[in-house]
C-alpha positions in Angstrom: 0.0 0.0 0.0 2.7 2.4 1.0 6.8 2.1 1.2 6.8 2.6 5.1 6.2 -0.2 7.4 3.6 0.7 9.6 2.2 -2.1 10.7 5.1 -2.5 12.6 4.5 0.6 14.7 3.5 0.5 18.3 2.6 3.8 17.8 2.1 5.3 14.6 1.4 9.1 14.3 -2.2 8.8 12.4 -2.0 11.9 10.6 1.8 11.0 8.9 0.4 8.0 8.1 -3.0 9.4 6.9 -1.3 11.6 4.5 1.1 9.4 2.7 -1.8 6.4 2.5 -3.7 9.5 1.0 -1.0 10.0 -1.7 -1.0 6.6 -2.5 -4.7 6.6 -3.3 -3.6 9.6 -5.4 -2.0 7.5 -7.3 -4.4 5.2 -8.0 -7.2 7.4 -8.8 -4.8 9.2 -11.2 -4.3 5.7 -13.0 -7.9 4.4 -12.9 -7.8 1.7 -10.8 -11.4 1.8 -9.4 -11.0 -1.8 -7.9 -8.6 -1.7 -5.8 -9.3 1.8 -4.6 -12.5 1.2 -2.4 -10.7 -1.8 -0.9 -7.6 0.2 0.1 -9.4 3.2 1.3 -11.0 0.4 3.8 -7.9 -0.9 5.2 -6.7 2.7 5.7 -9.9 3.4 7.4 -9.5 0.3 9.4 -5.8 0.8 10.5 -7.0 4.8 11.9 -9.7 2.8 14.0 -8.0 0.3 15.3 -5.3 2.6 16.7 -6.9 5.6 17.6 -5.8 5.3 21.1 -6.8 7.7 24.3 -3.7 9.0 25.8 -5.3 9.9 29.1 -2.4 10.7 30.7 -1.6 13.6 28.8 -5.0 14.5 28.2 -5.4 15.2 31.8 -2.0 16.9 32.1 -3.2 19.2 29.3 -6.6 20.1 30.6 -5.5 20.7 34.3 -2.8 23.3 32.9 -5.8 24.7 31.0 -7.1 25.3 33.7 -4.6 26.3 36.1 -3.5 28.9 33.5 -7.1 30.3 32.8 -7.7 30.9 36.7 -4.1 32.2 36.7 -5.0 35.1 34.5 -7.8 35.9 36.5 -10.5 34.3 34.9 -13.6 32.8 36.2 -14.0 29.1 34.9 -16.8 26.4 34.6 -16.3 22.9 33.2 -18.1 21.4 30.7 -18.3 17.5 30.4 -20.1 16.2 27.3 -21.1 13.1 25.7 -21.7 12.1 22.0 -25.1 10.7 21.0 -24.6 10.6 17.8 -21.8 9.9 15.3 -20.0 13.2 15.1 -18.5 15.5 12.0 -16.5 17.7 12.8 -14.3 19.8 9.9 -15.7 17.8 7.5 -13.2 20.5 5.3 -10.0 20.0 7.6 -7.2 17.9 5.9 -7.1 15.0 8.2 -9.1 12.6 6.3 -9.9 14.6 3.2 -7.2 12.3 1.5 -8.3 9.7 0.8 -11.5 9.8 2.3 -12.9 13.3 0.5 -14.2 14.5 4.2 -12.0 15.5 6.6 -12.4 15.8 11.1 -10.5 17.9 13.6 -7.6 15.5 14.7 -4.6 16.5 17.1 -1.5 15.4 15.1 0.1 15.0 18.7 -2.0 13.6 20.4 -3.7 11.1 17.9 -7.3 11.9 18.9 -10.0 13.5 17.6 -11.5 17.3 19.4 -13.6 19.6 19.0 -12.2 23.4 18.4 -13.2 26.2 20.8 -14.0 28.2 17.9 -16.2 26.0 16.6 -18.0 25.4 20.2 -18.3 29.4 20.3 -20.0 30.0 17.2 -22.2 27.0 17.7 -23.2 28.3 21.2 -23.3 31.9 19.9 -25.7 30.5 17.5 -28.0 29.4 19.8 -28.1 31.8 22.0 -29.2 34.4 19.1 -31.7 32.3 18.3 -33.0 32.1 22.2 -33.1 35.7 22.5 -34.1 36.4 18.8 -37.4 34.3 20.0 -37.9 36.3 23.5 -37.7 39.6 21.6 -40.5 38.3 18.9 -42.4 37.0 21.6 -42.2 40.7 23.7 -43.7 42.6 20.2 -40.6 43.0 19.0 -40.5 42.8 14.7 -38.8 40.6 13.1 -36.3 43.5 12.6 -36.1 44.8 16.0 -35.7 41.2 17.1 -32.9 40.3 15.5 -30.9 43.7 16.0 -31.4 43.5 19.5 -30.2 39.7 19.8 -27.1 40.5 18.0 -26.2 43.3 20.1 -26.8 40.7 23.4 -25.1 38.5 21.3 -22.0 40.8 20.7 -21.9 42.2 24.1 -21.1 39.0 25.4 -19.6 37.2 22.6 -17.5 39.8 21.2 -18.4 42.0 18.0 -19.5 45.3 16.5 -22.0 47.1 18.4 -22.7 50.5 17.0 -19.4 52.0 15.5 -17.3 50.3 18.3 -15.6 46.7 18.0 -15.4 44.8 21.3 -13.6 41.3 22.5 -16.5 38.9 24.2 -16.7 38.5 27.8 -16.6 34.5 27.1 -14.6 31.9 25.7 -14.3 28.3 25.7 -11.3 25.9 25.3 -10.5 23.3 22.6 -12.9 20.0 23.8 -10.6 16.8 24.1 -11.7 13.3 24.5 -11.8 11.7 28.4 -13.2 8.5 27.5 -13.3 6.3 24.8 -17.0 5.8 22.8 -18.6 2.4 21.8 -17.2 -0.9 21.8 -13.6 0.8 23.2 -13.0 3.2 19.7 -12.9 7.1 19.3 -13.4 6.9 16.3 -16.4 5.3 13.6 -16.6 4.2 10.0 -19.9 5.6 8.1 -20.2 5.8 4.3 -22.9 8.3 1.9 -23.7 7.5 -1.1 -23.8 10.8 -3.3 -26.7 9.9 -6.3 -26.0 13.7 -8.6 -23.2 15.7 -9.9 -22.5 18.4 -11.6 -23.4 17.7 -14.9 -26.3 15.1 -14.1 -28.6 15.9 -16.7 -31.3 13.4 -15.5 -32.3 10.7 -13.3 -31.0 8.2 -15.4 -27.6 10.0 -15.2 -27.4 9.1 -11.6 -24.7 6.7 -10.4 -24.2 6.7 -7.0 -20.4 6.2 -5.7 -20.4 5.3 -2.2 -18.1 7.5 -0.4 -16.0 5.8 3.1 -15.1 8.2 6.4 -14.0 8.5 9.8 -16.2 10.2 12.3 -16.5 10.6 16.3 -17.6 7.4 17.7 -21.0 7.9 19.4 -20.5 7.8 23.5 -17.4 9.4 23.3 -16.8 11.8 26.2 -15.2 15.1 26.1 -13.8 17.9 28.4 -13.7 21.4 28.1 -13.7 24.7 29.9 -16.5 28.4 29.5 -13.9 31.0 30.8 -15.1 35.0 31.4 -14.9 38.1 32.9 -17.1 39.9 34.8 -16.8 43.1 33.1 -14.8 44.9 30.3 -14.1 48.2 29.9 -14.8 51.7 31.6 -17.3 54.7 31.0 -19.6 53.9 28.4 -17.9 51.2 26.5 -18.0 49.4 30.0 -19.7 46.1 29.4 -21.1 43.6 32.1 -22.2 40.3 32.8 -25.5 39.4 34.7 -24.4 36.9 37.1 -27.2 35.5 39.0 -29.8 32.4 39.6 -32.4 33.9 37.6 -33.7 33.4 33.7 -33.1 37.1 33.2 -29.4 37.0 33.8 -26.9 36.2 31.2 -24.9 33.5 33.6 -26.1 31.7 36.6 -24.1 32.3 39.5 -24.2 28.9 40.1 -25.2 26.2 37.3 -28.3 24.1 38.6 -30.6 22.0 36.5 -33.4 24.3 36.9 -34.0 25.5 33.7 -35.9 29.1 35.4 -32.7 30.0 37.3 -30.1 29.2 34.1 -28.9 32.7 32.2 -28.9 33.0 28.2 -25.6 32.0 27.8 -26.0 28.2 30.4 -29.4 27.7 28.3 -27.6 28.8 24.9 -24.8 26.4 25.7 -27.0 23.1 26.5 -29.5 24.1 23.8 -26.0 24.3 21.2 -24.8 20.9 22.2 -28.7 19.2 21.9 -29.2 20.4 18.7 -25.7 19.6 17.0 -21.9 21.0 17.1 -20.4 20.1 13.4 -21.6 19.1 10.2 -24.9 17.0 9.3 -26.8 18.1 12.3 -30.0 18.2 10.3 -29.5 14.1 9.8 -28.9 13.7 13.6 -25.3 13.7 13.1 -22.9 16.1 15.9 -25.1 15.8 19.2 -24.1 15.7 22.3 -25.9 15.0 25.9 -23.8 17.9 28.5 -23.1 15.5 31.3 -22.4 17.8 33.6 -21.0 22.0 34.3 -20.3 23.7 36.7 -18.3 26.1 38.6 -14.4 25.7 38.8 -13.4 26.6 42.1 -9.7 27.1 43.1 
C-alpha cells in the first residue's frame, strides 16, 4: 500500500500516516484503478480505527494546565463535560481525512485523537443563543427586525463584536474540547459511508450513479472535556460592558449552574441548547449531538 512499514508501529502518528496512504490513493485514482481503490481506502480506514488510542495521561495533564492557566490570569472558569449521542462530524473540510476519504475531522496530530475546536464550540453556542433571544424579543412585540438587531447586540456584548461604531472582544470563551473517554465498543473513532446519487453535470435521473463515499467520524459515546472561561466586566465609561451573574432566567450566567431551567442565564441555556441540537456538520440528519453530562463552577 505504501513504502513505510507501519504495521510494525507500536505507535504510529495517524496523521503521517493518513497523508502518505492518501497520496498513495492519489496515485491510484490518477491511473484508474477503481478496484482496488475502495478496498484500500478500507484498510486505511481500518488501520485509523483500530489505533486511535486515548492518551489519558496527557490529556489530563493538558486540561489541568488549562485550567490552572485560565484561573491564573484571573479568569472565572466552569467545566463542561459532554457526551456524544450521535456519530459526530467535525471539519468535514479540515485535511485529516480529506485524503483519501474526501471528508476530513479535527484531529490533534500530537496527540492522535479526535477534538472539537473552541472556535467552533463558540460560534455553535453563539448560534443558539441568538436564536433564544431572537425568539424572547419576537415574543415581547418585537419585529422581526427589531428582534434580530437586538439579539445580535446581546449576542456581541457577550460574545465579542460590533455594536454601533465600536468593535469589542466577548466577555466568554471556551477551550479546545478533548476526548476523556473512549465511545462504543472501546474506539474514538467510527466508520460511516454516503452514497452521493447527482453531480454536476447530471442531466437526469438516469444520469445518476451513486459512488459510495467511506469516512472516519466521532464514535458515538465518546466523552469530552472542556472549559467556559469569562470576565465579569470589560471596559470603563460607556464602552463598560457587564455580565449578569445571577440564579435567575433574566441573567446572562447563573451564578451557580443548577438544573433548573428558570434559574439558568442566556448563555447556560444557549450552551446546552447548542450541544442538543448539533456541534459540526450533518446536524439536520442527527449527526454532531451531544448530551452535557455535567457544568459547573471551577473553584480554586
Amino acid at each position: 500500500m505504501i513504502d513505510i512499514n507501519f504495521e510494525s508501529l507500536t505507535k504510529p502518528n495517524l496523521w503521517s500516516y493518513v497523508a502518505l496512504a492518501g497520496y498513495s490513493v492519489m496515485i491510484r485514482k490518477a491511473e484508474k484503478e477503481k478496484d482496488e481503490i475502495a478496498e484500500e481506502e478500507q484498510k486505511i480506514q481500518e488501520y485509523i480505527i483500530k489505533r486511535a488510542k486515548l492518551p489519558s495521561k496527557e490529556i489530563n495533564q493538558i486540561l489541568e494546565n488549562t485550567r490552572q492557566a485560565l484561573l491564573h490570569c484571573a479568569y472565572e472558569v466552569r467545566r463542561v463535560k459532554l457526551k456524544a449521542i450521535s456519530r459526530g462530524l467535525i471539519g468535514g473540510s479540515e485535511t485529516f481525512g480529506e485524503i483519501p476519504f474526501e471528508v476530513g475531522l479535527y484531529f490533534d496530530p500530537l496527540l492522535n485523537v479526535p477534538y472539537i475546536p473552541g472556535s467552533t464550540i463558540k460560534g455553535a453556542v453563539r448560534s443558539a443563543t441568538f436564536d433564544l433571544l431572537y425568539r424572547e424579543k419576537r415574543n415581547a412585540g418585537n419585529s422581526d427586525k427589531e428582534a434580530e438587531k437586538e439579539a445580535d447586540n446581546e449576542c456581541s456584548r457577550i460574545f465579542g463584536g460590533c455594536i454601533g461604531e465600536d468593535h469589542s472582544a466577548g466577555l466568554v470563551g471556551f477551550t479546545d474540547a478533548y476526548p476523556i473517554e473512549e465511545g462504543e465498543k472501546g474506539y474514538l473513532l467510527y466508520p460511516d459511508v454516503m452514497s452521493p446519487h447527482y453531480k454536476s453535470d447530471t442531466a437526469t435521473e438516469l444520469d445518476v450513479s451513486p459512488t459510495p463515499i467511506i469516512y472516519l467520524t466521532i464514535a458515538p459515546e465518546t466523552k469530552f472535556q472542556f472549559y467556559l472561561f469569562y470576565r465579569r466586566e470589560r471596559g470603563s465609561g460607556e464602552k463598560k460592558r457587564q455580565l449578569t451573574i445571577r440564579n435567575s432566567k433574566d441573567s446572562d450566567l447563573a451564578e451557580t449552574p443548577i438544573p433548573d431551567p428558570n434559574m439558568l442565564g442566556i448563555l447556560d441555556l444557549g450552551l446546552l441548547y447548542s450541544f442538543y441540537r448539533g456541534v459540526g456538520a450533518k446536524t439536520a440528519v442527527g449527526y454532531s449531538r451531544f448530551e452535557v453530562l455535567s457544568y459547573e463552577r471551577v473553584i480554586i
